[in-house]
Phi, psi and omega in degrees: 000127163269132185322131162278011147274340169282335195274328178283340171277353207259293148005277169269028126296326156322310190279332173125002183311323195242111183331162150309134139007075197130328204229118181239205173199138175268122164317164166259013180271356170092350152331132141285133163164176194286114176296167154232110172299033207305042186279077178247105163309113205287014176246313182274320183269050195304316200257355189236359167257320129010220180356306187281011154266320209252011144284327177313291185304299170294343183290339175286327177276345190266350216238330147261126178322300191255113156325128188287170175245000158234160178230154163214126190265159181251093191008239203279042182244335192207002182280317161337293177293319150329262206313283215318304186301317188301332191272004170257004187236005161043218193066023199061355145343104175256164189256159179199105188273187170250158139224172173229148162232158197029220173286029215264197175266172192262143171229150183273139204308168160293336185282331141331294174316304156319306200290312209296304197302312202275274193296352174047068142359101168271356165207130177233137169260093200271132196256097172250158181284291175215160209248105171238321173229028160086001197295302179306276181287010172265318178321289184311333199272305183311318184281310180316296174272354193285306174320320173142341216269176215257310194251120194229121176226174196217141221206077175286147157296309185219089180277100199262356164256151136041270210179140229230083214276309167285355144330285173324292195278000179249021181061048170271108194283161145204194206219187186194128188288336195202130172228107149235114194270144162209144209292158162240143206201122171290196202273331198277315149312304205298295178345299177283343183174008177265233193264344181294294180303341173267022196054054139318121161301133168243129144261129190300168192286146161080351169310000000 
């Protein structure tokens, strides 16, 4: 029988998440390597952002002891999906976004601080799309406790390394709804044996 997390990846292979064959993307960590794309547009892509709240939502009751009592979404990649969940796992769930400017890391709005202060949270869940060394949501996770609240975790859609590295190394736990791994290759690997040496297109960061 298949899982409806498996239904769900399939789901979004369909849809175009993971490049093509033929095609790779430089990272902004300066990394080579196969993108995974979560851009589902909660207006446009009405039934398949449908699906991707409410795998979210079942994977958190079936996957945490404690419902978290905040979500925090990673600026315009997940905060849409942060609220759709929080308000699907009800409970007083609060939502709490980020934003970026320009290119920073992601801070959590004033109006997130505001909700942290007036309601004190004791475990928030940062909602990232997809996990490759960990960059985004350790910022938002890093903004999260600065704040006060005690227990801060982190919950990928699609953990495409490994192993979440800065993560790792800052004791952040987290956990991933979909683990599909794909090589990563600095510019000199790729050149030399990656997706580069196989005459790959790279699109370049910010392209």
């Amino acid at each position: 029988m298949v899982s409806y997390i498996e239904e769900f990846r399939q789901e979004l292979l369909a849809f175009g998440v993971v490049d093509p064959e033929g095609t790779h993307h430089e990272f902004n960590q300066g990394l080579h390597g196969v993108k995974v794309d979560l851009d589902i547009d909660k207006d446009r892509d009405t039934a398949l952002f449908a699906e991707w709240v409410d795998t979210t939502a079942g994977y958190i009751r079936e996957n945490y002891e404690q419902i978290p009592d905040a979500l925090v979404g990673v600026a315009s990649g997940t905060n849409e999906l942060a609220k759709a969940v929080a308000k699907k796992l009800g409970g007083g769930v609060l939502y709490l976004a980020t934003e970026k400017l320009e290119r920073s890391k992601p801070v959590l709005s004033d109006e997130a601080k505001l909700l942290v202060e007036e309601f004190k949270p004791v475990f928030a869940l940062i909602i990232e799309d997809v996990g490759n060394l960990g960059t985004n949501s350790l910022a938002a996770a890093r903004e999260t406790l600065k704040l006060g609240v005690p227990k801060v975790e982190v919950l990928n859609t699609w953990q495409r390394s490994e192993t979440l590295v800065l993560l790792d190394e800052a004791g952040i736990a987290y956990k991933s709804i979909i683990k599909q791994v794909f090589d990563n290759f600095t510019p000199e690997e790729c050149r030399e044996r990656g997706f580069c040496a196989r005459g790959w297109k790279l699109i370049k960061y910010g392209a």
